[in-house]
C-alpha positions as CSV (number, residue, x, y, z in Angstrom):
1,X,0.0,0.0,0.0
2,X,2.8,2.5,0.7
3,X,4.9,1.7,-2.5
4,X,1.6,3.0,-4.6
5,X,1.6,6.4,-2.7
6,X,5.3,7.4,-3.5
7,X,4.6,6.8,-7.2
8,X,1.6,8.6,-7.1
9,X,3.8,11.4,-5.9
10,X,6.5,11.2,-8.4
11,X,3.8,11.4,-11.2
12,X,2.5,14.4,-9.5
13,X,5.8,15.9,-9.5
14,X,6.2,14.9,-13.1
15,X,3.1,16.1,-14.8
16,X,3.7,19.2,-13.1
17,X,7.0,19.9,-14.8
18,X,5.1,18.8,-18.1
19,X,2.3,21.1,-17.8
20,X,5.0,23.6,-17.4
21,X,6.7,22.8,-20.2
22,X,3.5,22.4,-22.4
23,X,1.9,26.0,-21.4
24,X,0.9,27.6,-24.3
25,X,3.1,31.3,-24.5
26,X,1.1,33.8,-25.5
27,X,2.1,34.2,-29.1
28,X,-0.8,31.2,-29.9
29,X,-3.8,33.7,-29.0
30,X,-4.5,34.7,-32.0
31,X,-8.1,37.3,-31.9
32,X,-9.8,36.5,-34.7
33,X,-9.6,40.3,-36.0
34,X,-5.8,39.4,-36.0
35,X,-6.9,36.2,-38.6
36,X,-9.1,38.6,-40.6
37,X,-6.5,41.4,-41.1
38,X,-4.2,38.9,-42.3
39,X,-6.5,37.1,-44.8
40,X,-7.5,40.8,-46.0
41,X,-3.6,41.6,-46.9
42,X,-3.6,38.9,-49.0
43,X,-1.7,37.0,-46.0
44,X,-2.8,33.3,-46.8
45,X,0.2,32.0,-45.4
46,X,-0.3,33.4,-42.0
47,X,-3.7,32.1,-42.1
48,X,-2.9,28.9,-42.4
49,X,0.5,29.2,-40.1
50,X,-2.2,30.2,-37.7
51,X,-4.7,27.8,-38.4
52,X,-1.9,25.1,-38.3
53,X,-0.8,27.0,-34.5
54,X,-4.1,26.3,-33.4
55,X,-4.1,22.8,-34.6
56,X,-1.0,21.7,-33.2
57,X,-1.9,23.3,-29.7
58,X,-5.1,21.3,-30.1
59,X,-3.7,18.1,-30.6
60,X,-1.3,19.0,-27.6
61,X,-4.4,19.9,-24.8
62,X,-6.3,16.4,-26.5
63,X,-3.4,14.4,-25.4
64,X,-2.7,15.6,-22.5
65,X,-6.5,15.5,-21.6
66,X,-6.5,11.6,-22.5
67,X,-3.0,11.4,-20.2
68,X,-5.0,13.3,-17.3
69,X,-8.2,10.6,-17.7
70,X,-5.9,7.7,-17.8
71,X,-4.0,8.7,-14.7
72,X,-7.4,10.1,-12.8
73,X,-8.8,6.1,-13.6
74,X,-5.2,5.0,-11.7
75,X,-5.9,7.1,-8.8
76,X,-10.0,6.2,-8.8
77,X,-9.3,2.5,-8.6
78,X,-6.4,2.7,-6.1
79,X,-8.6,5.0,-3.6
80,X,-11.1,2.2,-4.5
81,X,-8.8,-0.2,-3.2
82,X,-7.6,1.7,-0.1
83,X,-11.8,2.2,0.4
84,X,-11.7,-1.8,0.6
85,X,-9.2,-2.5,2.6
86,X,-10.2,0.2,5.3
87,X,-13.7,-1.3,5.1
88,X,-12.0,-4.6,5.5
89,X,-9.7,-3.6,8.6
90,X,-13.2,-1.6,10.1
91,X,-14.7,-5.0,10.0
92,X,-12.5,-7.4,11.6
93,X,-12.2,-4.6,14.2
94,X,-15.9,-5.0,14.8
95,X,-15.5,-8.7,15.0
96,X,-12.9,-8.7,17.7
């Protein structure tokens, strides 16, 4: 039971210095006057440089969502188990 909990901190630690890492700067906001100026110039190019900025930070927040739902399942079924076992240890308790 305690060799879960050390791990759980260690990913804690770890997705925190990957959400750090992954936090979109600024520079991806893009108004969408900004997108309309730049398709009125005749700026195509930065129209789709922005569309494809948008897209790749897109894919990023999906990913990490799926990462954040796969590791919040971890933690649900091992508070699940510690739920158990606590019920389990109430029990015999009672029975003595």
């Amino acid at each position: 039971m305690s060799s879960v909990t050390p791990s759980i901190v260690n990913n804690n630690e770890q997705q925190q210095q990957q959400q750090q890492q992954q936090q979109p700067s600024g520079e991806l906001y893009h108004s969408p006057s900004t997108i309309r100026n730049a398709s009125n110039s005749g700026g195509d190019n930065e129209v789709d440089a922005l569309i494809e900025e948008k897209n790749r930070l897109i894919a990023r927040q999906y990913a990490e969502i799926e990462r954040l739902q796969r590791e919040l399942s971890e933690i649900i079924e091992e508070r699940d188990t510690l739920l158990c076992e606590v019920s389990k240890f109430k029990f015999e308790l009672n029975d003595d």
